[in-house]
C-alpha positions as CSV (number, residue, x, y, z in Angstrom):
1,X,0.0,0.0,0.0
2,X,1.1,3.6,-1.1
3,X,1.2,6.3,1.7
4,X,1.7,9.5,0.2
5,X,3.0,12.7,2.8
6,X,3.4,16.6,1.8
7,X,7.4,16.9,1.6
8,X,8.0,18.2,-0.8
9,X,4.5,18.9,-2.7
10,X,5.5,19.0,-6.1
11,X,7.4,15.7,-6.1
12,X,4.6,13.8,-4.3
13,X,2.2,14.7,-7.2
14,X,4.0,13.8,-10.0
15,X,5.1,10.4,-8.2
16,X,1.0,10.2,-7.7
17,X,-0.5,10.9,-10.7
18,X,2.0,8.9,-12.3
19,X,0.8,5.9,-10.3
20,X,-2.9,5.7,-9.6
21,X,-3.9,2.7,-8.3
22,X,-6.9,0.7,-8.3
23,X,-7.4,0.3,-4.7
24,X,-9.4,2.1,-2.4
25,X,-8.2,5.4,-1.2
26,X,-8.2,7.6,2.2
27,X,-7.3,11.3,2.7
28,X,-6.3,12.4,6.3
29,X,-6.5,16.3,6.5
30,X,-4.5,16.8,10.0
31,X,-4.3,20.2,10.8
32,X,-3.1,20.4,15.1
33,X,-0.7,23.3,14.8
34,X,-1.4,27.1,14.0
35,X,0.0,29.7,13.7
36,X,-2.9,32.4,14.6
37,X,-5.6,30.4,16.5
38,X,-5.2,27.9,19.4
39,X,-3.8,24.7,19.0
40,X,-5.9,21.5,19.1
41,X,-5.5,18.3,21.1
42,X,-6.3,15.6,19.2
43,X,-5.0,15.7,16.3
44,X,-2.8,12.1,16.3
45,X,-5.6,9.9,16.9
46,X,-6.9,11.0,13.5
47,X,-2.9,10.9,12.0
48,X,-2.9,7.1,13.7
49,X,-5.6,6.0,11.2
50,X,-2.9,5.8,8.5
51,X,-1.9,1.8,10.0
52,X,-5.7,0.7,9.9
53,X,-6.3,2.1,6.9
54,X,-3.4,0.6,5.1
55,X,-4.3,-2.6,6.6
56,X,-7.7,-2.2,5.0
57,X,-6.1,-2.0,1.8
58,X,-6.6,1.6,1.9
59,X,-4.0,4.0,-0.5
60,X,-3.2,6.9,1.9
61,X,-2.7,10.7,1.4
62,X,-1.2,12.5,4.4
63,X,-1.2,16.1,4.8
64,X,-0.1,17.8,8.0
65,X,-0.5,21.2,9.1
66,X,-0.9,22.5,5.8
67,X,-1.8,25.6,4.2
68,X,-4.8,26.5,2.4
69,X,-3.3,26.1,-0.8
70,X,-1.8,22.3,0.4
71,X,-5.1,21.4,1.3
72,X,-6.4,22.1,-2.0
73,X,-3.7,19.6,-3.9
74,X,-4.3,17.0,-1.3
75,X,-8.1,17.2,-2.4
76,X,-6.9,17.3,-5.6
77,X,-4.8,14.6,-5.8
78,X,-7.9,12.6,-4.3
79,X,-9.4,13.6,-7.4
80,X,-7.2,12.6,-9.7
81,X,-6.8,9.2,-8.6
82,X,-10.0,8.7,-9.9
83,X,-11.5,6.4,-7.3
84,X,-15.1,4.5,-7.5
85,X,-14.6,1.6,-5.1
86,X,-14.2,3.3,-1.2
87,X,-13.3,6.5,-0.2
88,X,-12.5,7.1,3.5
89,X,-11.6,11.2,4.6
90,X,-10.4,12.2,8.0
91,X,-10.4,15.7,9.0
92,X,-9.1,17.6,12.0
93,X,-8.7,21.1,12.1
94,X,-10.2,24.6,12.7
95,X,-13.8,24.7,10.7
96,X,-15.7,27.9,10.0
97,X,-18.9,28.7,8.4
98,X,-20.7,31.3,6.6
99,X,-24.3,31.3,5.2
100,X,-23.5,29.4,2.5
101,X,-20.3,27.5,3.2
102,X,-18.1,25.5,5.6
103,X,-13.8,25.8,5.1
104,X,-11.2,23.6,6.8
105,X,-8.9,26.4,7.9
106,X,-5.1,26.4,6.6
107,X,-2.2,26.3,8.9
108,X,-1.0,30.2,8.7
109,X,-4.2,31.8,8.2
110,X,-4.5,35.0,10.1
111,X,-8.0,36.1,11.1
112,X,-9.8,35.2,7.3
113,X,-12.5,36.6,6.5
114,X,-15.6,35.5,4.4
115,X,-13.8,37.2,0.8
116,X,-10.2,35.5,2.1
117,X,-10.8,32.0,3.0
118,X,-11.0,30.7,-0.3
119,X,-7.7,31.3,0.0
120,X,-6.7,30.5,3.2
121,X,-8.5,27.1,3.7
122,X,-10.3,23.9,1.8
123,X,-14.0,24.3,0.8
124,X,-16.0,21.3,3.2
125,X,-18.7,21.3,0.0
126,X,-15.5,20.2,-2.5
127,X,-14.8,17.7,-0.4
128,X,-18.2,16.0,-0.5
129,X,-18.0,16.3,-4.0
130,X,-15.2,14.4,-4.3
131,X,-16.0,12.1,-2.0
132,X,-19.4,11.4,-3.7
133,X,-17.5,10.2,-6.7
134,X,-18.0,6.6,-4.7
135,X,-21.6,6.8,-3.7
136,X,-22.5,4.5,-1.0
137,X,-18.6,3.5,0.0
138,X,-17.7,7.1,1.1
139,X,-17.2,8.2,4.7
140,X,-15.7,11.3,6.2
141,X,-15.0,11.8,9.6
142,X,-15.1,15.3,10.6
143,X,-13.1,15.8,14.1
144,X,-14.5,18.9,15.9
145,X,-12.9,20.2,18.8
146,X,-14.1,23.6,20.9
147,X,-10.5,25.6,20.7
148,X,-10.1,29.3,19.3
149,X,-9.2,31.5,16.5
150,X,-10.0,35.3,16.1
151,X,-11.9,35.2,12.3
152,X,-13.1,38.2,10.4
153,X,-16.4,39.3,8.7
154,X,-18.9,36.9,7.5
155,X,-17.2,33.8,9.5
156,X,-18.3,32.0,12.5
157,X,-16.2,29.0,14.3
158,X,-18.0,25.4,14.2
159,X,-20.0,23.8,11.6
160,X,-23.3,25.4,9.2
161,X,-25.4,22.7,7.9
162,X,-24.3,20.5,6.3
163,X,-26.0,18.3,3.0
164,X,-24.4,15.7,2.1
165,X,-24.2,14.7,-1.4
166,X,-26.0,11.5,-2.7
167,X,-24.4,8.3,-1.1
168,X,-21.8,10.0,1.2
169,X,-22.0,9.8,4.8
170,X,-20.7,12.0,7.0
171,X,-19.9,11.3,11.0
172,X,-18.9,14.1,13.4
173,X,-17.9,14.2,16.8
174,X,-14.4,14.2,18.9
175,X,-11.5,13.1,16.9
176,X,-10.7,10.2,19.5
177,X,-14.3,9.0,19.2
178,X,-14.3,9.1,15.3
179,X,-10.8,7.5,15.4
180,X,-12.4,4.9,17.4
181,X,-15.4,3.7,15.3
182,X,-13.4,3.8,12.3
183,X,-10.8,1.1,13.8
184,X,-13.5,-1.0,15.6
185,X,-16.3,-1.0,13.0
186,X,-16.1,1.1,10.2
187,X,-12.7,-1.2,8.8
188,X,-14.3,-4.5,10.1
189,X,-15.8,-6.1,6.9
190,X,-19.5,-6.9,7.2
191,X,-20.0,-4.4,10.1
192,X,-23.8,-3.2,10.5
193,X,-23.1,0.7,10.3
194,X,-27.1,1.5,10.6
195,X,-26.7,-0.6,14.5
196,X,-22.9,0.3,15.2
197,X,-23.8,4.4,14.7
198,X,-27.0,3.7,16.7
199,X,-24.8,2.3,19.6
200,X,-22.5,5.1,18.7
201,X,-24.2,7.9,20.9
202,X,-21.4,10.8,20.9
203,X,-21.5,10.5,17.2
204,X,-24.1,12.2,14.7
205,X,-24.5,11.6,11.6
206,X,-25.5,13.1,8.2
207,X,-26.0,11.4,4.8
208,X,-26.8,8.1,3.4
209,X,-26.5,4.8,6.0
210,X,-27.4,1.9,5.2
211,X,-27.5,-2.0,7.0
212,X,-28.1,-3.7,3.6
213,X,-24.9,-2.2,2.5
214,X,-21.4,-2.3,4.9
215,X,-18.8,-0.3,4.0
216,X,-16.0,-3.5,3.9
217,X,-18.4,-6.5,2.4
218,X,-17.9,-10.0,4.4
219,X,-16.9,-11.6,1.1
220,X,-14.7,-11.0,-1.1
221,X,-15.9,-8.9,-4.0
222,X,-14.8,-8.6,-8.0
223,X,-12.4,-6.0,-8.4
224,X,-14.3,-3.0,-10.0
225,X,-17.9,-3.9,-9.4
226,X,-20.3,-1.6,-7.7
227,X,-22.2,-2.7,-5.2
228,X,-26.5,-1.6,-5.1
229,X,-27.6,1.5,-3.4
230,X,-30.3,0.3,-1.4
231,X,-34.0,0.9,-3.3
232,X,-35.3,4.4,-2.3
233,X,-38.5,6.0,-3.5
234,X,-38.2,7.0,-7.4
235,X,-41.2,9.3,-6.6
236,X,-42.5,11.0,-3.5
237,X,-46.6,11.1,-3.3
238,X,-48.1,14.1,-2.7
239,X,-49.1,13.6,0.5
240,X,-45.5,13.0,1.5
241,X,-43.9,16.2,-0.4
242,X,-46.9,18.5,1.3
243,X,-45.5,17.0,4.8
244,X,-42.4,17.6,3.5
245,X,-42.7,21.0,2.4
246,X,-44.4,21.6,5.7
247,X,-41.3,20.6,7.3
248,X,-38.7,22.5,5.3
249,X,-40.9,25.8,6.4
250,X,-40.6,25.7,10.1
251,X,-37.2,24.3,9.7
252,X,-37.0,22.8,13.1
253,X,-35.7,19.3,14.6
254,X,-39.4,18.8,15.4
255,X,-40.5,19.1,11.9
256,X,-37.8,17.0,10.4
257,X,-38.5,14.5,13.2
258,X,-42.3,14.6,12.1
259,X,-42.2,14.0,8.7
260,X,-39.2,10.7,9.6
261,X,-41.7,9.3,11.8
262,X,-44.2,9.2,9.5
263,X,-42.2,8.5,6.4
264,X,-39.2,6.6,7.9
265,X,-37.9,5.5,4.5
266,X,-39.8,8.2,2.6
267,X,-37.6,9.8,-0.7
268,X,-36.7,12.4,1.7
269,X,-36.0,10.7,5.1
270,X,-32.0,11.6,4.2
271,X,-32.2,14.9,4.1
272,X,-34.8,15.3,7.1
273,X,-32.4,12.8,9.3
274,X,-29.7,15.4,8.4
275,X,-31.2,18.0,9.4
276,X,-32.7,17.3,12.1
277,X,-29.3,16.3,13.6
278,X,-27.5,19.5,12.6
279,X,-30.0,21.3,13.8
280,X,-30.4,19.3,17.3
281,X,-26.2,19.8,17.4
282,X,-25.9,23.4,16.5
283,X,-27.0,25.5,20.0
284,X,-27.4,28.4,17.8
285,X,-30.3,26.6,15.5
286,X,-31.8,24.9,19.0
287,X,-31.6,28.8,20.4
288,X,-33.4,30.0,17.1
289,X,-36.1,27.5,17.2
290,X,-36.8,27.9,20.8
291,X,-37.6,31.6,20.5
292,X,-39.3,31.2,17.2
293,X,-41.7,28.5,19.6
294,X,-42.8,31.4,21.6
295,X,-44.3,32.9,18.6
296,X,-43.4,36.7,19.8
297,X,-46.2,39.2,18.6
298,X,-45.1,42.5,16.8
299,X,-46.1,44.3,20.3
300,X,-44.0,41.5,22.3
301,X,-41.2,42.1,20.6
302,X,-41.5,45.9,20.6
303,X,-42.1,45.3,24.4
304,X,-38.4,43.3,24.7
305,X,-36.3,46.2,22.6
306,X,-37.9,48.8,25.3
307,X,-36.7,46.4,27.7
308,X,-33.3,46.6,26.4
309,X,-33.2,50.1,25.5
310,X,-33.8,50.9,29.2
311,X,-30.9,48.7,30.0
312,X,-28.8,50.5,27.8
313,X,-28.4,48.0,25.4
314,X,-28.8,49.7,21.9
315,X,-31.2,47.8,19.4
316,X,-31.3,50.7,16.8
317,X,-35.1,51.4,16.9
318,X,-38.0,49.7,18.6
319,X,-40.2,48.5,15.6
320,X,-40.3,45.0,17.0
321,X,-38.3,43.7,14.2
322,X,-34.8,41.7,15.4
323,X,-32.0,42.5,13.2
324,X,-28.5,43.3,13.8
325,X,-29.0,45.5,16.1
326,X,-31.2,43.6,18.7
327,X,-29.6,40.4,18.0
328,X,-26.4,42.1,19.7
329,X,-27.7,43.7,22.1
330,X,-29.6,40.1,23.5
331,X,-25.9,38.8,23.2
332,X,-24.9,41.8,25.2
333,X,-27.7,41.3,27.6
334,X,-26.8,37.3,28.1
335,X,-23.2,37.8,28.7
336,X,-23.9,40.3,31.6
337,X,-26.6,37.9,32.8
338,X,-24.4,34.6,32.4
339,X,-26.7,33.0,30.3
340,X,-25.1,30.9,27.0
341,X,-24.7,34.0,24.4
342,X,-26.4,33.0,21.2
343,X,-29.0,36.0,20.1
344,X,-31.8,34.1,20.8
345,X,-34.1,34.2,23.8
346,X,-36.4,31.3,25.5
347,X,-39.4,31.9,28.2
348,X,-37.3,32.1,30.9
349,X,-35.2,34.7,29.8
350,X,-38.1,36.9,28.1
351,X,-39.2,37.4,31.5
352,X,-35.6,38.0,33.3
353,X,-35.4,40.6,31.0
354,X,-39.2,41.9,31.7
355,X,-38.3,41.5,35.5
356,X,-34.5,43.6,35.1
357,X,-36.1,45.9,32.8
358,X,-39.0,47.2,35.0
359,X,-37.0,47.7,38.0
360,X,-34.6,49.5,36.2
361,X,-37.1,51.9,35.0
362,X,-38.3,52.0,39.0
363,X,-34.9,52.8,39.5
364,X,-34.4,55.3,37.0
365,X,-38.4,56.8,37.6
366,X,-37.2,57.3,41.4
367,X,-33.8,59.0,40.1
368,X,-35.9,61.3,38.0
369,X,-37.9,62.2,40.5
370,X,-35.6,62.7,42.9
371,X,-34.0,65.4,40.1
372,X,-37.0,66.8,39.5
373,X,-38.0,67.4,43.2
374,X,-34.4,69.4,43.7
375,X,-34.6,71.2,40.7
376,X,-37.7,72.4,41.1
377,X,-36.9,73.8,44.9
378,X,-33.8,75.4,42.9
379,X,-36.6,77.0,40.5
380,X,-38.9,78.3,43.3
381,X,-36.3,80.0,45.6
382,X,-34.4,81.7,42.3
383,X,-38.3,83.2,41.5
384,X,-38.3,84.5,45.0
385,X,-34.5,86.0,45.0
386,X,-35.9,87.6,41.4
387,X,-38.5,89.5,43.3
388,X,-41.5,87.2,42.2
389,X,-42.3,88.8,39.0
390,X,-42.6,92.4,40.4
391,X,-40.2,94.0,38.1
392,X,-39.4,93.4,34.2
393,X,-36.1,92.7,35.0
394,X,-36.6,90.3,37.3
395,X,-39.5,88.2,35.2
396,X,-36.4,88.2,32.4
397,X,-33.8,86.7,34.6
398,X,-35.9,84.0,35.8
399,X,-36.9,83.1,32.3
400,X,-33.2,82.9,31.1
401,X,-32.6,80.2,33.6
402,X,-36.2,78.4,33.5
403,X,-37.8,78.7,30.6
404,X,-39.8,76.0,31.4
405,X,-39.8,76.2,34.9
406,X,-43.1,76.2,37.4
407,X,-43.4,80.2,36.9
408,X,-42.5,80.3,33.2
409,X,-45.8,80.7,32.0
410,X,-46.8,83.8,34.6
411,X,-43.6,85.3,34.0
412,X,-44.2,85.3,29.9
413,X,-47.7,86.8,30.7
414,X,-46.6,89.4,32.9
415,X,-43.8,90.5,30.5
416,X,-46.2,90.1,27.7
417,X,-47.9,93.2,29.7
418,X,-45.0,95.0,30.1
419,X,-44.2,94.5,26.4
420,X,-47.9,95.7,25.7
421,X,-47.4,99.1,27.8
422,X,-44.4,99.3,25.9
423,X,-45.4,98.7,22.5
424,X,-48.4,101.2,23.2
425,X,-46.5,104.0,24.7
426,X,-43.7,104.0,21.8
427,X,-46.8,103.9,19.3
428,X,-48.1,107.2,21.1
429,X,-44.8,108.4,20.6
430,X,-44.9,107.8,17.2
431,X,-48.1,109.1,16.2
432,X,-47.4,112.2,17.7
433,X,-44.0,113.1,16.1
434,X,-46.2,112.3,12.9
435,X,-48.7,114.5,13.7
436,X,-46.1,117.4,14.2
437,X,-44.2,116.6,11.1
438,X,-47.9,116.5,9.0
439,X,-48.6,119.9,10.8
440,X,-45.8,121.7,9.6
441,X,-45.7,119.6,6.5
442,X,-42.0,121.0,5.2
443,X,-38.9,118.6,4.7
444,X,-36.9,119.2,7.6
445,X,-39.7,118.1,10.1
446,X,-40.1,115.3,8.5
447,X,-36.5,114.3,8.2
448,X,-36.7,115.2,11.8
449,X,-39.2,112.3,12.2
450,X,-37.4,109.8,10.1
451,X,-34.1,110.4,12.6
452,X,-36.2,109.8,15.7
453,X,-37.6,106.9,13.9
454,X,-36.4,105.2,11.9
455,X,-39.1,102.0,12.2
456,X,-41.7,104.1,12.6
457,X,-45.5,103.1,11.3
458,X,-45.2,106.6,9.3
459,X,-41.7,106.0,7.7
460,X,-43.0,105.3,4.0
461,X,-45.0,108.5,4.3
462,X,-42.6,110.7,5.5
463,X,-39.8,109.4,2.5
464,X,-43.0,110.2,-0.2
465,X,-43.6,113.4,1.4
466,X,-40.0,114.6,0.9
467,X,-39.9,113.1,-1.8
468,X,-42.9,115.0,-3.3
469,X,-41.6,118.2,-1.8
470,X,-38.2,118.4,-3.0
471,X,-39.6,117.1,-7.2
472,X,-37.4,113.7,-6.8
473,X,-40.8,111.3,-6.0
474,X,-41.1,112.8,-9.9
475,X,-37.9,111.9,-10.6
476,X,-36.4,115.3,-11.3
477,X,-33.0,116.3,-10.0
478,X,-32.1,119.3,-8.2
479,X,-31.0,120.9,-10.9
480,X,-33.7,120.0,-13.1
481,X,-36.0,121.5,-10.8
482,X,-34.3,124.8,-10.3
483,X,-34.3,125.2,-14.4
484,X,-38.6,124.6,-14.5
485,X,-38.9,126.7,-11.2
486,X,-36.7,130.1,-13.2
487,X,-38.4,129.1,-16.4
488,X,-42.1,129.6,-14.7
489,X,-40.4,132.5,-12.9
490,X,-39.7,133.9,-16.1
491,X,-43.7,133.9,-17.6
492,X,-44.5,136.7,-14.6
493,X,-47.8,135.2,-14.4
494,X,-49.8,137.4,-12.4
495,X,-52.1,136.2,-9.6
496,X,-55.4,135.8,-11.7
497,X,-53.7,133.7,-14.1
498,X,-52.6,131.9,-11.7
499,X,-56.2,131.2,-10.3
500,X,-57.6,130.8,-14.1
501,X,-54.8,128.0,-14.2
502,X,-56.3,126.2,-11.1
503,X,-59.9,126.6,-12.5
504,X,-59.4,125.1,-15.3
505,X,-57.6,121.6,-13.8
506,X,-60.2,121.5,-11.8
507,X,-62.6,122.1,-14.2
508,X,-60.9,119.1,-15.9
509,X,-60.8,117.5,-12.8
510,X,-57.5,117.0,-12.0
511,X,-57.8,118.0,-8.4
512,X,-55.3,121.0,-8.1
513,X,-56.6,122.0,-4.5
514,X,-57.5,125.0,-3.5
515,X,-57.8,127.6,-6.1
516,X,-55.9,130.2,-4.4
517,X,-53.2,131.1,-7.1
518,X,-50.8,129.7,-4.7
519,X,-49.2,126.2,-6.9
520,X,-49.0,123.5,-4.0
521,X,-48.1,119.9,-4.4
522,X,-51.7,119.2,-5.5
523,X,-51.6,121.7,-7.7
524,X,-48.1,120.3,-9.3
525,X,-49.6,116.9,-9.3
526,X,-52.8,118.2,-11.5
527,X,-50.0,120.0,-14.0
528,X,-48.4,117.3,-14.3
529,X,-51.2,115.1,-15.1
530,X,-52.9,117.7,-17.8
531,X,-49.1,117.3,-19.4
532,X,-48.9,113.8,-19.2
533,X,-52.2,113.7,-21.0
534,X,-51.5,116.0,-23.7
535,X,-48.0,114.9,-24.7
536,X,-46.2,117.4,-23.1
537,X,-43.1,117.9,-20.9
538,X,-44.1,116.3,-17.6
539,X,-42.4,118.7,-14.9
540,X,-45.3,120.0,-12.8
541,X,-44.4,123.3,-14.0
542,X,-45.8,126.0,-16.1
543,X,-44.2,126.9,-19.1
544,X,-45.0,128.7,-22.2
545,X,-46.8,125.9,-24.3
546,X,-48.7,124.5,-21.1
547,X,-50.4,128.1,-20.4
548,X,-50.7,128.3,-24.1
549,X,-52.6,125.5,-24.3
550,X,-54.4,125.4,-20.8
551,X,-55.5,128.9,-21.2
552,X,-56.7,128.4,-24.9
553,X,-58.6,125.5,-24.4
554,X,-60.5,127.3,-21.3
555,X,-61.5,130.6,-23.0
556,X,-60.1,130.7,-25.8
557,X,-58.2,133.6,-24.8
558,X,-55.0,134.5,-25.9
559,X,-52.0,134.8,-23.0
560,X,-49.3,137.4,-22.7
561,X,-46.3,137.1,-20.5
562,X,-47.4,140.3,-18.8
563,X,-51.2,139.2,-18.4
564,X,-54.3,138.0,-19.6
565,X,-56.6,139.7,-22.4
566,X,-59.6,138.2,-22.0
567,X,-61.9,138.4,-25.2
């Protein structure tokens, strides 16, 4: 028999693949020794396999303490030699898991993460593939020991579930134990596996098992013939898939065992026997199905993140939905407490949690009222040292330091008095520098008015007012209204064409104001709508053509700068 060891690796496969052999073939995967994670202890009774398994008949491939990358060619080599009779793989090692996956970790792997173990360590779902090249003579033995390694993202130490391809069994449990069977009944031709794994109690095991079919037959077989599966169902009846479907959707031991007990040989029962036992062996699946048992209402589970919350254990929001969030802070929660730290909660701890959580909110009630009691003897003597309210002041200091205090609300009332007073005494104020500024009705007063102030109710009037008595609300400059002041001036109207003027605009009604033969702003306003109207110069004063045609239009009379000849 051929025993084939990792020293060195490129040697060892040319010397295999240039030899494959007919007989049966074993793999041991022995990885004790790491460089970044603990080591483990049991690692030579799965190495001492290598004399039974020779003795068998067995060819053996070695690897030990090897690298991700080593693992892979010792799979592969498996591969290549092509075998269809028995296939025995031992494993020992550091296994992790993800959602989809299991890995054997590699030697020198340092803290691997779900996007680097590919690299780092051997896929567990390969393997079975491999191994199912010899359906119903392939066993793997998966040693699993409880010993540490700090992982990354997306991994988690121990075993997922695992599914077995068609024909491959798969036993877990402690190396020693596993080493054990293998010696005293898996290599023993004729052996009953179905009644040895049944007497086999620290053992569990996944896949196809059969007592019609031993691993090692009792007689001699013919070398390459393939022994018969056992007959399963070719086609499940509908009754059994419904069951079965039923099963799958509460994915719990007690489904699985359900539909076995009821269809102990059904076209499923492999599956459900598998998981069922991972399930039953994974604490984390047995933690999960327990608190899915309670059936938690939306409202129940609201209640337990309040819980939490209060015990200042953060479950991002309280919509009585467990993700991330409240699935750490449980864990939190259950490591203070000392219970096994898996996520998940039973009865018992629902109402620990209920019981912790309302005393803590006594506690914390009493705390706040304790606060509020102080605080509020703080807030009635600083209302007495601020005089009660008597004095603005005094109502504005107390409100800087409570504004909600017990007295807010009188002191915002009696300020809102003072502020009334206030408002209506500077409103008296204003109207009556308005009233003297109207009275006197000339620029400075109101300029006077605008200076004293400035946010007055009368400050748009007072700005048009100016405006209208110095020409610029008619847009004329300075200037400009100098040269149509000296040019009216200049016509030496006398005072009854002045009146005649004002008759006639308001004849037309254009509102001039009092006919006086004094021009006022009323009476600028009507010139300089009867110019606007005609198409002449708008400037609010008189010139020639305006008079000219004012006059004419009136009486028909003819104008001189000297007078009026009336005819």
């Amino acid at each position: 028999m051929r025993v084939f060891s990792f020293a060195p690796l490129a040697a060892l496969f040319a010397a295999f693949t240039a030899q494959i052999a007919c007989a049966d073939t074993a793999l041991l995967l022995v990885n004790d020794r790491y460089d970044n994670g603990q080591n483990l202890r049991q690692g030579r009774s799965i190495e001492a396999l290598q004399g039974p398994l020779q003795a068998a008949g067995f060819d053996v491939i070695v690897a030990n303490d090897a690298n991700g990358a080593q693992l892979r060619l010792a799979l592969n080599q498996l591969l290549q030699a092509g075998e269809q009779e028995r296939i025995v793989i031992a494993v020992i090692g550091h296994v992790v898991r993800s959602r989809t996956d299991d890995w054997l970790v590699g030697r020198d792997a340092d803290r691997p993460t779900l996007a680097t173990i590919g690299g780092d360590g051997l896929s567990l779902s390969a393997l079975l593939e491999v191994a199912a090249s010899a359906p119903g003579r392939s066993v793997v033995l998966l040693g699993l020991e409880r010993r540490g390694m700090d992982l990354g993202t997306g991994l988690n130490l121990g075993l997922g579930l695992l599914e077995p391809p068609q024909g491959v069994t798969v036993l877990t449990g402690a190396p020693e134990d596993l080493a054990a069977f293998a010696t005293d009944h898996l290599l023993v031709p004729g052996t009953d596996l179905t009644r040895a794994l049944a007497e086999a109690q620290r053992l569990r095991t996944y896949g196809f098992v059969s007592s019609a079919l031993p691993f090692i037959p009792a007689t001699p077989v013919v070398p390459g013939q393939v022994q018969p599966l056992p007959p399963v169902p070719t086609q499940p009846s509908a009754e059994e898939t419904a069951l079965w479907n039923a099963a799958t959707e509460l994915d719990t031991a007690g489904a699985y065992r359900a539909y076995l007990a009821r269809y102990p040989a059904g076209f499923y029962a492999a599956d459900a026997q598998t998981r069922a036992t991972t399930i039953e062996s994974d604490p984390l699946a047995l933690a999960r199905a327990t608190e899915d048992g309670l059936n938690l209402t939306r409202e129940q589970r609201q209640q337990i993140q309040r819980s939490l919350s209060i015990l200042d254990y953060d479950t991002r929001g309280i919509d009585g939905i467990f993700g991330t969030g409240t699935r750490t802070a449980i864990q939190g929660w259950q490591t203070a407490r000392g219970y096994p730290v898996t996520g998940y909660l039973d009865a018992p701890q629902v109402n620990a949690l209920g019981q912790q959580s309302a005393q803590r909110a006594a506690e914390l009630e009493a705390a706040a009222r304790a606060a509020r009691e102080e605080e509020e003897r703080a807030d009635s003597a600083y209302w007495q040292v601020t005089g009660q309210g008597a004095t603005e002041a005094g109502l504005r200091l107390y409100l800087d330091r409570y504004p909600d205090g017990i007295n807010a609300e009188l002191a915002e009332a009696r300020l809102e008095e003072y502020e009334r007073a206030a408002r209506a005494e500077a409103e008296a104020r204003d109207r009556a520098a308005w009233d003297v500024a109207r009275a006197a009705d000339t620029e400075a007063t109101y300029r006077l008015y605008l200076s004293n102030f400035p946010d007055g109710a009368f400050t748009e009037q007072a700005t048009a007012r100016i405006d209208q008595l110095t020409g610029f609300g008619n847009g004329l400059t300075p200037q400009q209204i100098a040269q149509f002041e000296a040019r009216e001036t200049a016509l030496n109207l006398p005072p009854i064409t002045r009146s005649l003027t004002e008759q006639r605009l308001e004849a037309m009604g254009l509102e001039p104001g009092q006919v006086d033969g004094r021009f006022d702003d009323r009476t600028r306003r009507a010139i300089r709508r009867y110019q606007g109207a005609r198409g002449l110069d708008v400037t609010g004063y008189l010139d020639q053509t305006t008079v000219v045609r004012l006059l004419a239009e009136a009486v028909g009379g003819i104008i001189r700068l000297d007078g009026v000849i009336n005819r």
